[in-house]
N, C-alpha and C positions, 0 to 999 in steps of 0.2 A: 261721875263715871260716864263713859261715853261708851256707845253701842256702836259697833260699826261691824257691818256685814260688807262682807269682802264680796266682791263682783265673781260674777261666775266665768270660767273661760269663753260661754257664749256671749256676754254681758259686755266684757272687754272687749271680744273680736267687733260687737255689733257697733260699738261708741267708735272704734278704729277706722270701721269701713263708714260709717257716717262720716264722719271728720276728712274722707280724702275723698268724697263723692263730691262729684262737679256737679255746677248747677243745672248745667243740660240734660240730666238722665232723671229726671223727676217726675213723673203728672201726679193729677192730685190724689189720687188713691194711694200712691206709693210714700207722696208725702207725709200724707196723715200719718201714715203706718209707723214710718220715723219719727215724725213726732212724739207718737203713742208711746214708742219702746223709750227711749229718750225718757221721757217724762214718769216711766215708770220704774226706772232706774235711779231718779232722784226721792221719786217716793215713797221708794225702802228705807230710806236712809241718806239725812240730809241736814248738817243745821249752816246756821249762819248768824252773824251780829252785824251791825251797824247803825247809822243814825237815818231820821226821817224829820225833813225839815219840811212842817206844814206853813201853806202862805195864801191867805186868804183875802184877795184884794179886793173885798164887799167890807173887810169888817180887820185890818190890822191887828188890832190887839189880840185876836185870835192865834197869832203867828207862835209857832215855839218848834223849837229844837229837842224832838228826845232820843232814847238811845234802845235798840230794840235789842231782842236776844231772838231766834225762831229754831224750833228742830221741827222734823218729820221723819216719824217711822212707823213706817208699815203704814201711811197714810193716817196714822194720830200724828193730829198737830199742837203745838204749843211755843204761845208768842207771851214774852215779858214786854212791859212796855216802861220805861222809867222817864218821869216826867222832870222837867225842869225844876229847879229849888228856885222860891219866889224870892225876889230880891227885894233891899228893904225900901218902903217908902212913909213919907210922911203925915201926906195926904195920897187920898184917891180922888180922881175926877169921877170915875165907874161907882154910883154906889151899890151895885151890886157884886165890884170884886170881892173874889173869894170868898162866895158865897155869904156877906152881908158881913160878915164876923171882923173886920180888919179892925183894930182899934190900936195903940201905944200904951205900952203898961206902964209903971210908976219908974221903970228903970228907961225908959223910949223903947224898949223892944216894942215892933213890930209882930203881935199875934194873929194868926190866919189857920183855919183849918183848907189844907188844901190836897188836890189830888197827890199823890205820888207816884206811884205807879198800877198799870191795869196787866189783867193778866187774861188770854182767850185761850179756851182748849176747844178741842173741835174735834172728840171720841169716838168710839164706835159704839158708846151706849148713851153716850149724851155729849151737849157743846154747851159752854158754860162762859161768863165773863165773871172778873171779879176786880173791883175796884178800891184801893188802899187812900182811904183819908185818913191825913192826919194833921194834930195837931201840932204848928209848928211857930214856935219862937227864932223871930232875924233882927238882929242888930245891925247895927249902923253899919257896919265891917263888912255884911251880908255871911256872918255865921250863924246857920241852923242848927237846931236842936229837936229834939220831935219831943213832947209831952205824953201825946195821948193818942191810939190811932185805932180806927173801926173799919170795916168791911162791907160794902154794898155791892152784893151776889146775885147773878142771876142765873139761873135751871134750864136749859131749852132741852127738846129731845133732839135724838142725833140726827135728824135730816133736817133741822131749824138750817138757815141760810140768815141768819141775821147781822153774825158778826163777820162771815164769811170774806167779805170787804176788806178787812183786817189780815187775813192769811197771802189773799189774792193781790193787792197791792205789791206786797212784797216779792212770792212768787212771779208776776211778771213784769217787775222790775228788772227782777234778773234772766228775764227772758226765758226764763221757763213756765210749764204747767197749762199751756193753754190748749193741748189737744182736749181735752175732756170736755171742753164746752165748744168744738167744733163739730158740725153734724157732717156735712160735707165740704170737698171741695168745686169751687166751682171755674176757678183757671189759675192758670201759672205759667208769669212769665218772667225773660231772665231781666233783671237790672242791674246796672253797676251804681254803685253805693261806696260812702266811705270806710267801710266797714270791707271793700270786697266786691267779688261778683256775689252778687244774691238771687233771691226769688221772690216777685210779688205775689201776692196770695192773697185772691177775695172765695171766701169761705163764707155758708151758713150756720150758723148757731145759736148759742143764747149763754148768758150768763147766769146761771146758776137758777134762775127763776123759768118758767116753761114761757116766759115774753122772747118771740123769734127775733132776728136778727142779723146783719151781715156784720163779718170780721172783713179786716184788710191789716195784712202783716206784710211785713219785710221781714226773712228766713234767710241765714246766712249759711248756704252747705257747709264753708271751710270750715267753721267755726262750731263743731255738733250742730247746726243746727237750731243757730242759738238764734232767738225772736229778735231782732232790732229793733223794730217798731210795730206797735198793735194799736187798731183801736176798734169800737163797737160801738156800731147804731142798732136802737131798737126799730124793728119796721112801724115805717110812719113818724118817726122823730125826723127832723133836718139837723141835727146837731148829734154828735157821737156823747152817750152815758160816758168813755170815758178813754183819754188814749194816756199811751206812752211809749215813750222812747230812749234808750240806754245807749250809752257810750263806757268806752276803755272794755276790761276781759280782768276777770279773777279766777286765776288758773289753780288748781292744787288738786294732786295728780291728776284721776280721771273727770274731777271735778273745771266745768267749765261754765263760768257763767258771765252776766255784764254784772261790770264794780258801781256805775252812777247810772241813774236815769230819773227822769223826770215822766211824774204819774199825773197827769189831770184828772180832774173829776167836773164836769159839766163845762159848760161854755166861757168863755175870759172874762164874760162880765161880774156873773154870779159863782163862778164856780171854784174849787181849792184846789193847789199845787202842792203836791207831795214831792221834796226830790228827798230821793233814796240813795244813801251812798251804804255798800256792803262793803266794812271793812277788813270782815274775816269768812270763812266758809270751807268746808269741807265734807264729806261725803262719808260724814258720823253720825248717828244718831246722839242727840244728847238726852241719858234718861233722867238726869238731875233734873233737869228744867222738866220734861214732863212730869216726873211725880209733884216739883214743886207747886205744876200750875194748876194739875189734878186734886191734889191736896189744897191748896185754897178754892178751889171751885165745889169740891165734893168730897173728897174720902176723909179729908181732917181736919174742920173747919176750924179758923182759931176765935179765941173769944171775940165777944163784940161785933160777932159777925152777922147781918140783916140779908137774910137769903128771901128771895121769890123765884120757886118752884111753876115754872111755866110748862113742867112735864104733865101737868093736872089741867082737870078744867072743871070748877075755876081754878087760879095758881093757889098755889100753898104755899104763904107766907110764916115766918117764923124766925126765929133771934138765938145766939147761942149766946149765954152766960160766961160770968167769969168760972165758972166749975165747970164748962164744956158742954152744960145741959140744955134741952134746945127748950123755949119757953114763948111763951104765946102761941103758940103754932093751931093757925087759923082749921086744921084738918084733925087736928087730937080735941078729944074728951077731956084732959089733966094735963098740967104741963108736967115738964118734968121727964118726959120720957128718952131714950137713950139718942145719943148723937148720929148713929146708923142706925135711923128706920128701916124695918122690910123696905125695899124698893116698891113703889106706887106703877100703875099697868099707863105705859107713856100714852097720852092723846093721841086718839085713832085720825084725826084730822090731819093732813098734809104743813109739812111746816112753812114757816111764814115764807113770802113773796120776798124775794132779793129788791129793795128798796121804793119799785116801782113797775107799772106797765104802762106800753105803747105810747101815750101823746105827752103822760106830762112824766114818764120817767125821768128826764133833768132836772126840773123842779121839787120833785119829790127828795131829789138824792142831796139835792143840795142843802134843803132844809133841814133832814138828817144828818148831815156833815157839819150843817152850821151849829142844829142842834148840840149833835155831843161835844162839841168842841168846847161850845160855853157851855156847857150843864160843867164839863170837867176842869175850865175855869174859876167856875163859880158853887164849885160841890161845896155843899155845907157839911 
């Protein structure tokens, strides 16, 4: 089922009179302002699909191709993430691919438990990832079959910023969302660009963590307003946490955004290239995908599912059965108790730090990128 909240006669006129505003009648106060409205236009009511081809040139085998799904409404977010099916081999040189388990069974199938796909919600009562292992049989042909598949759930409360990386990549891919982590402006001048006349734009702000920062974008008036290029250093780094830059326009009706761009994360030596191509998009909310992402993260968890509740402190670990019943759970007296607990009172402590601060935020970021990358290589 899809939501889609029609624009308001002010919402249309305002996307109108952006779209034919020249680049000369701008300073930075009036910019932002466009931005602002702009960006909260898509945030009623937004989805989009396409693929995300990560390239990590520290570490190749890392590299893969998956296929994303994302809505936004009313500022709840939810991304499907669908991993690549492992292809068969005979040996491994990695003895840690797919998580240790790779062996040939009496028929030569190739058995692995591997990731499949991840799912992020990012609510207004909490933000949650959830990760689908399974168990999967490939033949020689590379035909999969899945056996047996578990769940590895995590709990954040809703101003966590953890997986926020995951929303935001995509978001300004397509050259939206980034007024919100703009404080001010601080100049703007005109450029010609392949894209058009534009506007450079060096701005102060931060991304999502309170570590300050300066922005420098390329903003193309003709075009809503759409980002062409962004990047962000944290104050006191020499090296930008992370830029990008999009090419081509995926139009559908008042929806306008860029179709391909290429995401960096840290420096060319050590750091990962995301390119994003959005194959589809429109200016729907999709509530299928949020209830689905909601319901494995939290409201219907299915069996075999290994949750850590990070809304507590300490977290609150715990398993749900094949009868739905949640068992072990490190914060009950008996097991056995019902699948929707009362809600627990969220962590009064501020949520965790966007990846890193000030000198060694590339460092940090990378080794969390490298990290999940192989953890979800190598899930057991």
């Amino acid at each position: 089922m899809k939501y889609e909240r029609r624009l308001s006669p002010v919402a249309i006129l305002l996307l109108l009179l952006l779209s034919t505003t020249t680049a000369c009648g701008d300073d930075g106060d009036d910019l932002l302002k466009k931005l602002g409205a702009i960006d909260e236009v898509y945030r009623r009511s937004v989805e989009a699909s396409g693929t995300v081809n990560s390239i990590f040139a520290h570490d190749p085998k890392l590299n893969r191709l998956i296929t994303f799904h994302y809505t936004m409404i009313d500022g709840r977010q939810a991304i499907e993430e669908i991993e690549p099916k492992p292809k068969f081999q005979k040996e491994v040189s990695d003895a840690t691919a797919f998580g240790g388990s790779f062996r040939l069974d009496d028929s030569g199938r190739m058995n692995v438990v591997s990731s499949t796909s991840s799912v992020f919600l990012f609510d207004k009562d909490l933000c949650g990832e959830s990760v689908t292992n399974s168990a999967l049989q490939v033949d020689s042909a590379n035909s999969v079959s899945e056996r047996d598949k578990s769940y590895s759930i995590w709990q954040y409360p809703p101003d966590n910023t953890k997986n926020m990386y995951y929303s935001l990549r995509l978001q300004f891919s397509m050259g939206r969302g980034f007024s919100p982590y703009i404080t001010a402006v601080e100049s703007v001048s005109p450029e010609d660009s392949p894209h058009g006349a534009a506007l450079r734009v060096d701005a102060i702000g931060s991304c999502i963590s309170s570590a300050q920062g300066k922005w420098n974008l390329l903003v193309v008036p003709g075009d809503s307003y759409l980002v062409r290029e962004a990047s962000f250093t944290i104050d006191g780094a020499s090296e930008p946490l992370f830029s990008v830059s999009n090419s081509d326009r995926l139009q559908e009706g008042d929806l306008l955004i860029a179709r391909n761009a290429r995401f960096q994360l840290g420096p060319n030596s050590i750091g990962a290239v995301y390119e994003v191509a959005t194959t589809s998009a429109s200016m729907t909310g999709n509530v299928e995908l949020l209830k689905l992402v909601r319901d494995r993260v939290s409201d219907n968890l299915p069996a075999h599912s290994f949750v850590e509740d990070r809304r507590t402190d300490p977290p609150r670990t715990y398993r749900i059965d094949e009868e739905g019943q949640i068992r072990g759970d490190s914060a009950a007296s008996v097991e056995g108790e019902a699948v929707r607990p009362e809600p627990r009172p969220l962590a009064k402590k501020p949520g965790f730090q966007f990846l890193i601060f000030m000198n060694v935020a590339i460092i940090a970021v990378i080794v969390i990128a490298y990290g999940v990358s192989k953890w979800r290589n190598a899930k057991k």
